[in-house]
Each structure stands twice: as structure tokens, then as C-alpha cells.
C-alpha positions in Angstrom: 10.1 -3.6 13.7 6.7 -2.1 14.7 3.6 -1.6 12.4 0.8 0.1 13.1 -2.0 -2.4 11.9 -0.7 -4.5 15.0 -3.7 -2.3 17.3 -6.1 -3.1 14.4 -5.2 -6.8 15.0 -5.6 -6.7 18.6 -9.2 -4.8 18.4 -10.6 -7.8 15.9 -9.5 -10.0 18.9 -11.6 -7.9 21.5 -14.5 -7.7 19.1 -17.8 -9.1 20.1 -18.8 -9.1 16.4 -15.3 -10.7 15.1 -15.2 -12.8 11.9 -12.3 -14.6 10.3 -10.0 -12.1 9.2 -8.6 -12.2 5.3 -5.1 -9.8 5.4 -4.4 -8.5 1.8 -1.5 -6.7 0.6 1.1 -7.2 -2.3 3.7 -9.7 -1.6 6.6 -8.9 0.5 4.6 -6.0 2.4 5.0 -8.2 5.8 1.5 -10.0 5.9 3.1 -12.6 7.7 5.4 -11.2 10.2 2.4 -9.0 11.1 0.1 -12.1 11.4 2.7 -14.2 13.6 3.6 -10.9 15.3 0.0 -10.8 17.0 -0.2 -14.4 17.4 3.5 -14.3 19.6 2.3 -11.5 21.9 -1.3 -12.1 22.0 -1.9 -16.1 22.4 -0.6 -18.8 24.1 0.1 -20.4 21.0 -0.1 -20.5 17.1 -0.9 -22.8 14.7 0.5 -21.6 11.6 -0.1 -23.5 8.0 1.4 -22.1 4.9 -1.0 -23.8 2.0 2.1 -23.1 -0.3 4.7 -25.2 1.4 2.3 -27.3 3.2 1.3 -28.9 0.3 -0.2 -32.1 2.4 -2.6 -30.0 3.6 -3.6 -28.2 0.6 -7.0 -30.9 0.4 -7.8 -30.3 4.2 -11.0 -28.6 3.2 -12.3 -31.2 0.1 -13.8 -33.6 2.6 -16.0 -31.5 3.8 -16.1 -27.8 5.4 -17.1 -28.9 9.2 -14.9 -26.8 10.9 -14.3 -29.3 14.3 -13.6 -32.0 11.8 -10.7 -29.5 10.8 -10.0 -28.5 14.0 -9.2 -32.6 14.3 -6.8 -32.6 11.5 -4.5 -29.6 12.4 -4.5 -31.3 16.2 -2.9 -34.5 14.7 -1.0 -32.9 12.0 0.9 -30.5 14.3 0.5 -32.4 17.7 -0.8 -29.6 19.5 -4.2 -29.1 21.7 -6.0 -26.6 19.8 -7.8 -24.3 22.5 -10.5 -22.0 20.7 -9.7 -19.0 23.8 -5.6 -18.9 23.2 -4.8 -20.3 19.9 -4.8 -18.6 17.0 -5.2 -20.2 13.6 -3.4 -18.8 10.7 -4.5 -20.3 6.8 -1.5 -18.4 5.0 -1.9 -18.6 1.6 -5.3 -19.7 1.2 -5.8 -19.6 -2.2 -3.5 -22.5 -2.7 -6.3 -24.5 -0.4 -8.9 -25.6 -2.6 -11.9 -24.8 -1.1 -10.3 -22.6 1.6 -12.2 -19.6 1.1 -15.0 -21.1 1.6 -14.7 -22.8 4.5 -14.3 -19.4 6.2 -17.8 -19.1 5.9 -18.6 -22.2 8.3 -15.9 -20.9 10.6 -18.0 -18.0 10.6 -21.4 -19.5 11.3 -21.1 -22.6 13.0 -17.5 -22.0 15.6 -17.2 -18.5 15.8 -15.2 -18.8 19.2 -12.3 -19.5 17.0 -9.4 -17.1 16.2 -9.2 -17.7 12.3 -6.5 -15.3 10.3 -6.3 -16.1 6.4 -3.9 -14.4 3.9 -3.9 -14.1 0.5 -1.6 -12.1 -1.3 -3.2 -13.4 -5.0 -7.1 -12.4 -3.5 -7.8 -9.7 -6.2 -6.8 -11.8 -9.2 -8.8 -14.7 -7.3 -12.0 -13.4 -7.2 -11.9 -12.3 -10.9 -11.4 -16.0 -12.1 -14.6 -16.8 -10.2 -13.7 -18.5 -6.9 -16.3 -18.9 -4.2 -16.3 -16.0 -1.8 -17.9 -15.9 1.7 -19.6 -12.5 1.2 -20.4 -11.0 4.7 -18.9 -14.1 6.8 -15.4 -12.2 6.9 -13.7 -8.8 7.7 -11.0 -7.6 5.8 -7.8 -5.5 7.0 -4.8 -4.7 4.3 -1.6 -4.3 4.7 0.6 -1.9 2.8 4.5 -1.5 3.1 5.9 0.3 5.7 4.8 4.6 6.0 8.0 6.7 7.0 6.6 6.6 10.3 6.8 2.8 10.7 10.5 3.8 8.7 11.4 6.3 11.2 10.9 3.6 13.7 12.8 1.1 12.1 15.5 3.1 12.0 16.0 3.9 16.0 14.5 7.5 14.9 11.8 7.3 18.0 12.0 11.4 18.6 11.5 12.1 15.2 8.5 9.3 15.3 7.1 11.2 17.9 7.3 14.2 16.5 4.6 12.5 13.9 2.8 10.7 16.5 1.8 13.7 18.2 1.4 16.0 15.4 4.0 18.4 17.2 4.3 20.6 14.1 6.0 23.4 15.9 8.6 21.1 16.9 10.0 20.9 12.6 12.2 23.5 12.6 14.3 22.1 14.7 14.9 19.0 13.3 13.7 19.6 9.9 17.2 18.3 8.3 17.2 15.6 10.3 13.6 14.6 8.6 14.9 15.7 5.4 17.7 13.4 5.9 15.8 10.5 6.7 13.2 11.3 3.9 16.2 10.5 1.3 16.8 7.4 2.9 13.2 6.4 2.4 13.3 7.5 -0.9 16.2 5.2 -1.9 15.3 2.1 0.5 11.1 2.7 0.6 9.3 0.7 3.0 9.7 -2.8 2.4 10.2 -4.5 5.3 12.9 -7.1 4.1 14.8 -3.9 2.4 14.4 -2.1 5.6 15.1 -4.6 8.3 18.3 -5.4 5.7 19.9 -1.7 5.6 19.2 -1.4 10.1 21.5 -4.5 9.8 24.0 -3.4 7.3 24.1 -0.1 6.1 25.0 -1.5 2.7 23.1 0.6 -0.1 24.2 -1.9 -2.3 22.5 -4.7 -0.8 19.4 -2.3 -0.9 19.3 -2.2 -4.7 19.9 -6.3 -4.4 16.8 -6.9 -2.7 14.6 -4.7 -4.3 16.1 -6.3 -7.3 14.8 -9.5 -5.8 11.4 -8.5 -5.1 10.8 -7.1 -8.3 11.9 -10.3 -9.8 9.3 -12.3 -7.6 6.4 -10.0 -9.0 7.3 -10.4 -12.6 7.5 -14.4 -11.9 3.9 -13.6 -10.7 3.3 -12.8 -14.1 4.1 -15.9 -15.8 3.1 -18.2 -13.0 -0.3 -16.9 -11.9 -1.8 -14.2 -15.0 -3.7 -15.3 -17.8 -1.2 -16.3 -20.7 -2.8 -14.2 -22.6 -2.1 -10.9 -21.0 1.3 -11.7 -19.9 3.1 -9.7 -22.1 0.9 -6.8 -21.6 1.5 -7.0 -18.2 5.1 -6.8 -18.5 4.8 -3.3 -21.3 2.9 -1.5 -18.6 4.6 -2.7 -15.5 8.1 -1.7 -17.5 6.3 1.2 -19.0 5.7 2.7 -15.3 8.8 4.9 -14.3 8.4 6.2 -18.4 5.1 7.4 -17.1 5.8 8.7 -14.4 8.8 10.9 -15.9 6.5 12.6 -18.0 5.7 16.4 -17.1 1.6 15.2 -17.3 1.6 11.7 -15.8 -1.6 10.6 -16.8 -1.3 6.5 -18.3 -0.7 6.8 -22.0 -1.0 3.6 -23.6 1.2 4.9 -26.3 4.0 5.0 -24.4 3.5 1.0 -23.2 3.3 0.0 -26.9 3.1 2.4 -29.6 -0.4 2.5 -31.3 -2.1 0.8 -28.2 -5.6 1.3 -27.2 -7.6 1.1 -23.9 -9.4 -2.3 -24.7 -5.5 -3.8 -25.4 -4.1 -3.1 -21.6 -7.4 -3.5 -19.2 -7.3 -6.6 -18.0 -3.1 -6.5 -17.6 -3.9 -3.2 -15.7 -6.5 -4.4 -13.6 -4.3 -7.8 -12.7 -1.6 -5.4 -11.9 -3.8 -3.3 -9.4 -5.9 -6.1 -7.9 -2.7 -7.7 -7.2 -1.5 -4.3 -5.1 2.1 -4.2 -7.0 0.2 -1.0 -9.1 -1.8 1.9 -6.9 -4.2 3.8 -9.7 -5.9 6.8 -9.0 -8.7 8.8 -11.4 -9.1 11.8 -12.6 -12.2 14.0 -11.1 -14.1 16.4 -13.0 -15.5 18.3 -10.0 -14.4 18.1 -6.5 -18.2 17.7 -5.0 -19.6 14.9 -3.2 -18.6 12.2 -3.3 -15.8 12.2 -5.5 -16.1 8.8 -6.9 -19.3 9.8 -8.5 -17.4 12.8 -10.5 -14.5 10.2 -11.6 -13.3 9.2 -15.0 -12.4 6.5 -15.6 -10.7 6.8 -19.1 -7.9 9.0 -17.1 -6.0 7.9 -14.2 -2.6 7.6 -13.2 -0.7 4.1 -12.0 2.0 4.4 -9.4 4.3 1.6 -8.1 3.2 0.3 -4.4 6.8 1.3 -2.8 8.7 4.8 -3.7 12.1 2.6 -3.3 10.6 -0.5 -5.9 10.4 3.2 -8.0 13.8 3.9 -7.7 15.3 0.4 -8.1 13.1 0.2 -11.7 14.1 3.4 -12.8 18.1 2.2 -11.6 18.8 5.9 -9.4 22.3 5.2 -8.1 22.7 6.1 -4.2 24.8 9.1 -5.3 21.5 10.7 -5.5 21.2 10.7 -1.8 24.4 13.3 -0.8 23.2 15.7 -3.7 21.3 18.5 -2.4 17.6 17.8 -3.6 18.3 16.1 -6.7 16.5 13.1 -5.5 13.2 15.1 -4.9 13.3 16.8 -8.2 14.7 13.4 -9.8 12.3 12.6 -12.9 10.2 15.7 -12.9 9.2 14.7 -9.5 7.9 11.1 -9.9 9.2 10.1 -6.4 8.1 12.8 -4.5 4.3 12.0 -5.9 4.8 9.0 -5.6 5.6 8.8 -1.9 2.7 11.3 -1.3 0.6 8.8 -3.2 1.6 5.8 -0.9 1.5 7.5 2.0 -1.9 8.7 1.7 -2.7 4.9 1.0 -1.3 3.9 4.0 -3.4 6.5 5.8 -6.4 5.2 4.6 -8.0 8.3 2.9 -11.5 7.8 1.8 -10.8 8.5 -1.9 -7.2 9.3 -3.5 -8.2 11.0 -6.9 -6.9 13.8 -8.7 -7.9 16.9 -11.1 -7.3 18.9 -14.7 -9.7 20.5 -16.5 -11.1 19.9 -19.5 -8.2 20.6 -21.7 -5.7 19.8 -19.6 -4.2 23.1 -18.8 -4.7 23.0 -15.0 -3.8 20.3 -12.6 -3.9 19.4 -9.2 -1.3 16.5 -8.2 -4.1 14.8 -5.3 -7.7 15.9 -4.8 -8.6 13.5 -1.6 -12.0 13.2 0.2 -11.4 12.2 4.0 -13.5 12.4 6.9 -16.5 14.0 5.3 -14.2 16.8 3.4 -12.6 17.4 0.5 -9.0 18.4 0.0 -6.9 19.5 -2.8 -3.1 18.0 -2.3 0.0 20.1 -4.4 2.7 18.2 -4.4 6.1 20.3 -5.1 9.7 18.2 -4.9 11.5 21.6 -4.5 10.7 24.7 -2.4 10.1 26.2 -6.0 6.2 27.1 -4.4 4.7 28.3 -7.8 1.7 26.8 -8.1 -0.5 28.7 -10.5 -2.7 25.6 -11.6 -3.2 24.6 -7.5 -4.9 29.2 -7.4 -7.0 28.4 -10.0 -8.5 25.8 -8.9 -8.8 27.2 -5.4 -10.2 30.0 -7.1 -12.8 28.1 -8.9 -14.1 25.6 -6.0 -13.4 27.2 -2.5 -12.0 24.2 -0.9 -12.5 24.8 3.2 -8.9 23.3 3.1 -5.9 23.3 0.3 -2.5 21.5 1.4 0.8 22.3 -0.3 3.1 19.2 -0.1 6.7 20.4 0.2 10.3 20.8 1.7 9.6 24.3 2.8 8.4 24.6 6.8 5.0 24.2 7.9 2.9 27.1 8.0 -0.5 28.1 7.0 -1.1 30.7 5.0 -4.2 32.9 3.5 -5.3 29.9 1.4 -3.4 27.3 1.8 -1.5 25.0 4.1 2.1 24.3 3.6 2.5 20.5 4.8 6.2 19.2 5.1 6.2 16.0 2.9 7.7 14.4 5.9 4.6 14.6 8.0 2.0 14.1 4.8 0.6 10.4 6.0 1.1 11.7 9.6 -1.0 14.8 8.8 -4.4 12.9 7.9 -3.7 9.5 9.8 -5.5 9.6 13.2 -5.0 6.0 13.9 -1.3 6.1 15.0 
């Protein structure tokens, strides 16, 4: 398994400026493979404390926050030399360390020769109960499930990886049903790295669905075990309310559809636990693609997607019969897969801004409208290579966007006004940092 964020690891170690480093993501996104990864083929050793099963250790930072005195207690605890050039120091779990946060700070100011890595898959939820952040004395780097590329590679697919690495668009053709191949797989197994790792193994669709099963259990246990009481069974009407949403033909959040009658005030806080936690992605409306977007963005309009396409498709219970009929699994749901794989893969990618755009009643919409290395781009996407897209000319019409992108299964090509992007190659298209 290979993920990109590896070379992000490795140029925090070579930094002159480097400060511990807090890895966020969702659970079950591979924070700690990724974390132990680096340490394996980049130190000479790892010491590696999981606050949640180490729960001895869980008052290591209550005596005080000297970081040598801690550097003490992990020697004797694990028997190992700790030497600050080739060891690095891994605090999973932090939040279950009282104080741990915290101490980050001191391993900041007073030993910065040490390699400290802390993760925190609850860090979102943390900081809105009011726990003690070391503002400045960290850097941050966030870990989403795996992209199709990362897929691709996963699946002994390296040409077709390639292909993506080097933007070789002319190359498509060729193997475009190979990629539209693969692309259903994704759809059906998504980028989980348990699920994926699973199916190289075993080829058992079945066991697919049983995992994902799994891991949609162990967020809903999150619920109960980590929310407010209070909002727990809000939580679970929009999280169950999601693939209802998304089915719709406008899938703006209705809170109608999570409980009849509800209002905004009733669901905020379940929908910002839900999004800080990285299980939901959200994206706003715009009401004029200018710079920078986020000033034009309304926030009584946005849309919530799951974080993985194939968490989408377990929810929503698609069968795997899906996968050997034509398209159907594109078009599935008015589409909700396909956006919603454009949607993660641009958050992978690490666009500036994901929002998105109708006007004022409605009438017209574009599916993405993303700003991304100074520019702004209007993203269409279309699950079949049905190309009518009469609300994606208006708006080009309107706004004059230097660049429009048409999302679909038809070749690439560009066109008068537009750009017709394979959704195969959509993170591929904007990600530079492969």
C-alpha cells in the first residue's frame, strides 16, 4: 500500500522550521499505518504509544509538561534508548492523554530536536468542548481515505497509475475501459484502506460490504460514546438521512427530510460534530464565483457528503450486481456516487475552496465551483455521457470563467468553452503533489 502524504511526512522531517506534527482524519482513513509507515523506513526506531490501549500512560503528562522528564518515562516504560536524531515519537490518540495536547507546546519550545507525531482522530469535536490547544507550537497534515490513484495502486494497476502521475491524457483512449473498469470497483469498495487491502487479498465482494458494515458501525458507536447526549439522536437522523439526500434531483441538506418539521437551529451542532469529526464533507453554496469564494458563501445552503464513495454505497445497501451492468452504477441514485466521488477526490487534492452554485431561485446549478491556485473553476459533474448541460452555459455565459471542466465518462477533450475531464483523472487533474 502506498499513500501519497508519505513525501509530506518525510519533508516535515527535513524541515528546519519543523514542529510536532498533529495527523487528522476520520477514523479508519490509515493515520496509523501512515504514521508507522514513516517511522519503519525513515528512523532507526519508533516509539509508538497508543493513549487508548496504553491506558498506564494516559497520566504521563499530569506531573508536569517537561518534555526530558517524559522522555525519562517512555525510556523505562518501553526499555529503549530514546535518541532525539533517529527515534521518532508517536502520541496516537492524544486526546485520551490528559493534558497531551498541551504538552506539544513544550516539545515545541524547549526540545525541538525531537521527532514528535500526535494523532487524533476525535481533534474537531475536542477543541469545541474547550481543550487546551497549542496555537502556533504545531503543524498540521490530514489524512483522507485512499484517492483512486492510491486505489489504482493498490490494486497492482501501476500503468494505469502512471497514466495519472504524469498527466498522459492522450494516452485514455487506449485504456479508457480499463479505467472505467477500475472506476466501478472504486465505486463499490471506495478507498478505505482496511476494505481495500481486504478485496487485493480476497476478491470477496462480500467481505467488502462486511467491513464497511464494520466501519460504519464504529462511527455510530462514536456517537453514543464521544457526542453530547443531547444531540445523539440528531446525529443519527442526519447521518441516516444522508444517501436520502443525496438521491434527491437538488441535493441541497433539507432538514425536512432528517425529521419532518425540523429547523436549522434543531441539527447544527449534530452537523457540525459530524463534519469536525471528518465522517461528513459539507460544501456551500456561492452566490458569485469572484474572489475569494468563501466571502460569497452561504451558509444556510450547503450540501453534506459521506467521507468514502464506498461507505456511500454500503449505507444506501447497492448490491455488487451493479458493477457488471453497463453504467448503472454511475447513474445509480440520480448520480449521488458519481458527485460524490468528484467531491472526495477533490478533497484529497487539496483544492483551496470546494463550494458550489444556483441562482437565486434555484433554477440553475453547477455541481462544484472550486477556487485552486489563484483561479476559479466551475466543475459539471455528469454520471452518463448524456453531456446536456444547459445550467453549466448559463452560467458560463454569465461569469466567463478562464476555465470550465465537464466531469464525465466521455474522452478527454477540450472544447470551445469547456473541458471534458474523464472522472477517472478528476483528483489527478488538479493534484500537483503526486
Amino acid at each position: 500500500m502506498y499513500r501519497i502524504k508519505i513525501k509530506s511526512l518525510i519533508d516535515w522531517k527535513l524541515s528546519k522550521s519543523r514542529k510536532p506534527l498533529i495527523v487528522q482524519g476520520a477514523r479508519q482513513v490509515g493515520k496509523t499505518w501512515l504514521i508507522k509507515e514513516f517511522g519503519k523506513t525513515e528512523f532507526r526506531q519508533t516509539v509508538y504509544i497508543n493513549f487508548e490501549n496504553e491506558t498506564q500512560l494516559q497520566n504521563i503528562f499530569l506531573q508536569d509538561l517537561n518534555p526530558q522528564r517524559i522522555i525519562s518515562t517512555l525510556e523505562a516504560f518501553f526499555q529503549v534508548k530514546i535518541d532525539a536524531s533517529n527515534t521518532l515519537i508517536v502520541f496516537d490518540e492524544i486526546q485520551s492523554a490528559t493534558k497531551g495536547l498541551t504538552a506539544l507546546k513544550y516539545f515545541c519550545e524547549d526540545a525541538p530536536e525531537y521527532f514528535v507525531i500526535a494523532s487524533d482522530s476525535l481533534l474537531g469535536m475536542n477543541l469545541h468542548n474547550k481543550v487546551s490547544f497549542p496555537v502556533g507550537k504545531v503543524s498540521f497534515l490530514y489524512l483522507y481515505p485512499m484517492n483512486f490513484y492510491e486505489f489504482l495502486l493498490a490494486m497492482g494497476e501501476k500503468g494505469l497509475a502512471q497514466i495519472l502521475e504524469k498527466k498522459q491524457w492522450d494516452m485514455l483512449p487506449v485504456f479508457k475501459e480499463y479505467f472505467k473498469e477500475k472506476l466501478k470497483y472504486y465505486f463499490f469498495i471506495g478507498g478505505m484502506p482496511e476494505v481495500v487491502v481486504n478485496f487485493v487479498e480476497n476478491r470477496d465482494w462480500q467481505q467488502v460490504r462486511i467491513i464497511q458494515n464494520q466501519i460504519l458501525n464504529t462511527y455510530e458507536n462514536d456517537f453514543s460514546k464521544h457526542a453530547p447526549y443531547e444531540i445523539i439522536p440528531r446525529l443519527n437522523m442526519v447521518w441516516d438521512s444522508i444517501p436520502a439526500q443525496l438521491a434527491k434531483e437538488n441535493k441541497k441538506f433539507v432538514y425536512g427530510v432528517a425529521k419532518e418539521g425540523a429547523r436549522a437551529k434543531d441539527f447544527e451542532l449534530a452537523i457540525q460534530w459530524l463534519v469536525s469529526s471528518g465522517i461528513l464533507l459539507k460544501t456551500f453554496r456561492i452566490s458569485k464565483p469572484s474572489m475569494p469564494l468563501i466571502a460569497y458563501q452561504d451558509m444556510s445552503a450547503f450540501k453534506l457528503f459521506f467521507n468514502d464513495v464506498g461507505l456511500l454505497a454500503a449505507k444506501s445497501r447497492l448490491d455488487a450486481k451493479t458493477l457488471v451492468d453497463g453504467n448503472a452504477l454511475f447513474e445509480e441514485y440520480k448520480g449521488a456516487l458519481t458527485e460524490q466521488f468528484v467531491m472526495q477526490q477533490l478533497k484529497a487534492a487539496e483544492i483551496d475552496y470546494i463550494g458550489y452554485w444556483t441562482n437565486e431561485k434555484s433554477t440553475n446549478e453547477v455541481d462544484f465551483v472550486i477556487q485552486h491556485e489563484g483561479e476559479i473553476t466551475p466543475i459539471e459533474v455528469k454520471a452518463a455521457e448524456n453531456l446536456q448541460a444547459k445550467s453549466f452555459k448559463f452560467f458560463y455565459e454569465k461569469y466567463k470563467p478562464q476555465t470550465a471542466i465537464r466531469a464525465s465518462l466521455s474522452d478527454y477533450r477540450k472544447e470551445t468553452w469547456l473541458t471534458n475531464v474523464p472522472l477517472y483523472i478528476i483528483g489527478n487533474y488538479f493534484n500537483n503533489h503526486l
